[in-house]
C-alpha positions in Angstrom: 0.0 0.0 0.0 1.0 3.5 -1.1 1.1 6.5 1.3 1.8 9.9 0.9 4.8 11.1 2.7 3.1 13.4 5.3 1.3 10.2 6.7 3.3 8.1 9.0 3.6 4.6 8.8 1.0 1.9 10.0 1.8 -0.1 13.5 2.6 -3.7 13.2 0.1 -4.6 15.4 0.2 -7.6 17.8 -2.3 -10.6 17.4 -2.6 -11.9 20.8 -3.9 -8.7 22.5 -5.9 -5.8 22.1 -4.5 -2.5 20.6 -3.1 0.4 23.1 -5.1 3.1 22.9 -1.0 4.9 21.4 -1.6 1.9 18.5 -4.8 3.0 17.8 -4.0 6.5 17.8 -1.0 6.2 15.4 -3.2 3.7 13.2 -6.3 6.1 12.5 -3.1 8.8 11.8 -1.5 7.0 8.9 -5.1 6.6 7.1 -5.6 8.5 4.3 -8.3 11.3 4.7 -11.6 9.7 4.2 -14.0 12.4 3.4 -17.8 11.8 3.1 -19.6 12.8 0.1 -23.3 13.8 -0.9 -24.6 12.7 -4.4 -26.9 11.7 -6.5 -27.5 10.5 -10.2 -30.7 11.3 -11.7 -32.7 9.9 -15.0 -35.3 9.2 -16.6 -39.0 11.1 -15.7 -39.2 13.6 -13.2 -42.9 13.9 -12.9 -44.8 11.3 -14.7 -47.3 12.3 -17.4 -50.7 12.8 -15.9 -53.8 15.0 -15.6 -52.0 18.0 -14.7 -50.0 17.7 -18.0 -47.4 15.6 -20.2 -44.1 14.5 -18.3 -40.9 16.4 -16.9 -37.3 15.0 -18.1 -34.9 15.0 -15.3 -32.8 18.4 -16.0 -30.0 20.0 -14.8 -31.9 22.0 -12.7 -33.0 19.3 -10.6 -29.6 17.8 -9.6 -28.8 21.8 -8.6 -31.8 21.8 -6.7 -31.1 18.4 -5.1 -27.4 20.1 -4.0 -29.7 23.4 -2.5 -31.9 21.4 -0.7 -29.1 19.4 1.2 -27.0 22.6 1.8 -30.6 24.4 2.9 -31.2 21.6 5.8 -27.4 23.1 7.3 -28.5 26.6 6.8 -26.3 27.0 4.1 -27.0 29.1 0.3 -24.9 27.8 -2.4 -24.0 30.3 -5.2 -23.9 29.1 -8.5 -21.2 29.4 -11.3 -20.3 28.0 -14.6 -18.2 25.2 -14.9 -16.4 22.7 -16.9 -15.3 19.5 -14.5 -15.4 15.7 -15.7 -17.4 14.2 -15.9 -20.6 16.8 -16.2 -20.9 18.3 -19.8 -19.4 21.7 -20.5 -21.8 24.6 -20.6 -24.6 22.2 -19.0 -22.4 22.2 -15.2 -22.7 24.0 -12.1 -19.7 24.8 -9.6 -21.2 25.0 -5.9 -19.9 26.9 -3.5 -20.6 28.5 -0.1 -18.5 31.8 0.8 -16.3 31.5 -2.1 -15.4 27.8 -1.0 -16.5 25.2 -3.4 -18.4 22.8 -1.6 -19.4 20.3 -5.0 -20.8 20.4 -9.0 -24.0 19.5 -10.7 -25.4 19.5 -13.5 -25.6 17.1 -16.8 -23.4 14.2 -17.3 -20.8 13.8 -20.6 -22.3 12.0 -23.6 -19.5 9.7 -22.6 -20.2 8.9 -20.1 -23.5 8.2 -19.8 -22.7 5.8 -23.0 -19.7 4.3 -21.3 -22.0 3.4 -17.8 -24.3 2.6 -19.9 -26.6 5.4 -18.6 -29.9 6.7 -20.7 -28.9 9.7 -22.5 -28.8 13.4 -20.9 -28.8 11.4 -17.3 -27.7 14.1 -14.2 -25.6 14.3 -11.3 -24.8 16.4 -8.2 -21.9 15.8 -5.4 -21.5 17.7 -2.6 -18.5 17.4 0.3 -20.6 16.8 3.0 -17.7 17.3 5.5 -17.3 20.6 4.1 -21.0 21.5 4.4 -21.1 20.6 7.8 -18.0 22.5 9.1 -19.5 25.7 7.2 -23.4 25.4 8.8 -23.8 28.0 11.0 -25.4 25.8 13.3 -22.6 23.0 13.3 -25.0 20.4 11.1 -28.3 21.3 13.4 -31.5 21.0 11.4 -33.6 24.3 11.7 -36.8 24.3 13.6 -40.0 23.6 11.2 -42.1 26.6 11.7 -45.7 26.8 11.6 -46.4 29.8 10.6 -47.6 30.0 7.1 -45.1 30.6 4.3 -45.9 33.4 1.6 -45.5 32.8 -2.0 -44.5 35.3 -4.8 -43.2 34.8 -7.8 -41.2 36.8 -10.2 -40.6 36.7 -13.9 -37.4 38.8 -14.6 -35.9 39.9 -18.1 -32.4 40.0 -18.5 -29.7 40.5 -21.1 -28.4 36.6 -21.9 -24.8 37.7 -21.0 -26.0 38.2 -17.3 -25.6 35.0 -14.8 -28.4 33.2 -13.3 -26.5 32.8 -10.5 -25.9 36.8 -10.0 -29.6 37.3 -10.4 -30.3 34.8 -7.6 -27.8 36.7 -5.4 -29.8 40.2 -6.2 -32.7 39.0 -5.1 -31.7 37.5 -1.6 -29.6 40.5 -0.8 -32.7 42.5 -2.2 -35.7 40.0 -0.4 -33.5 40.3 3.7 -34.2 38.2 6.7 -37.8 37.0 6.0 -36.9 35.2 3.0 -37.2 31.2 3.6 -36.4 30.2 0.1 -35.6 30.9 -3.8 -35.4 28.4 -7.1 -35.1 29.2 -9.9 -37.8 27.4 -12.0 -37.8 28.4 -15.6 -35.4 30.1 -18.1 -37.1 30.9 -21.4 -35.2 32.6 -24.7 -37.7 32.9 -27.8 -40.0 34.6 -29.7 -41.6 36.4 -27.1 -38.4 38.3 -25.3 -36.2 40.2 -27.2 -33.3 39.2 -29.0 -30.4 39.4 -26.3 -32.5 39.1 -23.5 -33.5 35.8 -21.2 -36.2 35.4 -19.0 -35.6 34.0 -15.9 -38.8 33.2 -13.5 -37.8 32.3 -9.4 -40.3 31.1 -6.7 -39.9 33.2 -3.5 -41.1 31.9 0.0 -41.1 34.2 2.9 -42.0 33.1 6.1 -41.6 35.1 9.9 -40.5 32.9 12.3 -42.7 34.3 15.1 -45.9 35.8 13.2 -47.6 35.0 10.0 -46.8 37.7 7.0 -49.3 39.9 6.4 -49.8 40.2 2.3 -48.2 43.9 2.2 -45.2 42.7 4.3 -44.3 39.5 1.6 -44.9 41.8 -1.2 -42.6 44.7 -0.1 -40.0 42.1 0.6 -40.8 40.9 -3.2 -40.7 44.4 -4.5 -37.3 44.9 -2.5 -35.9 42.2 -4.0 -36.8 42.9 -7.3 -35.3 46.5 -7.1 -32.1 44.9 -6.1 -32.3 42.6 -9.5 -32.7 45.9 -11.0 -29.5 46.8 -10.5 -28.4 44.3 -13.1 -30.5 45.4 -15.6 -33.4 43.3 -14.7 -37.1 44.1 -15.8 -40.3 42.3 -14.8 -41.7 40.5 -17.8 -45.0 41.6 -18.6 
């Protein structure tokens, strides 16, 4: 067995007693680090076709939101970025990160490789480094409190020029939304006939939710309005 010089070598241990508790010690030392990973591979069908409409393919978007949705039970935001990392497909790959610290990738796998694990075509993928995660949640890996106060929904449809990140968007409107924003996805993206040449649409589900009251409607939609101002600031228009 290979090690890397700044591990020390393995005990030869003895086999008619029990380890010291020094053997032990210098054994776990000369192991190679073992981090502990979060992932997932996802194909086929995301909603089945049905009376509310035909069926959802797995995306891209749905391994990213697989990723938020472990870092949101650790009180952790990821910020998204372009990326190009084997074995997700450039352009159609997402770098994670928390704080400027990457903490994983998602997105959709290589032609590749889906071919060469014999994997249905356009077949997604997230990993995150759970150790990571857990040494940047606030709350050392606690699971927040379910609250039972009623959560507010608004949703916003914004138009922006194509060159402008998703990600940087996203960012405007959670510095814009403040404290009583519970979540944000990002659930379509739409470039046609109907928005200009140039431009994107980009439409994001926002959930507020007080921790000790329920919203009022004027207090979710001033928090909506706030964050759209702060989108603004990109160049960002509501679509009529």
């Amino acid at each position: 067995m290979f090690r890397g010089a700044e591990r020390p070598a393995a005990p030869r241990l003895a086999v008619d007693r029990r380890p010291t508790e020094e053997e032990i010690d210098r054994l776990t030392a000369a192991l190679p680090a073992q981090p502990r990973h979060l992932a997932c591979v996802l194909a086929g069908a995301w909603r089945r076709a049905g009376w509310a409409g035909p069926a959802e393919p797995v995306s891209w978007v749905h391994a990213v939101h697989f990723a938020e949705t472990a870092a949101g039970t650790l009180g952790l935001r990821l910020t998204r970025g372009a990326a190009t990392v084997a074995p997700w497909h450039p352009g159609r790959c997402a770098e994670l990160s928390v704080d400027g610290r990457v903490v994983g990738h998602a997105g959709e796998l290589h032609p590749t490789v889906c071919e060469a694990y014999g994997l249905p075509a356009r077949t997604c993928a997230a990993e995150l480094d759970l150790d990571l995660l857990i040494e940047l949640a606030p709350a050392g890996g606690t699971v927040a409190e379910i609250s039972s106060r009623p959560v507010a929904k608004e949703d916003v449809a914004l138009v922006v020029d194509s060159t402008v990140p998703a990600a940087a968007v996203e960012a405007a409107l959670v510095r814009g939304a403040g404290e009583l924003l519970e979540s944000i996805r990002l659930f379509d993206l739409y470039e046609g006939e109907q928005i200009p040449v140039g431009k994107k649409s980009l439409a994001y589900a926002l959930r507020f939710r007080a921790p000790d009251r329920t919203l009022k409607d004027k207090e979710a939609i001033a928090a909506r309005d706030a964050a759209v101002a702060a989108a603004a600031e990109l160049g960002a228009e509501l679509r009529a």
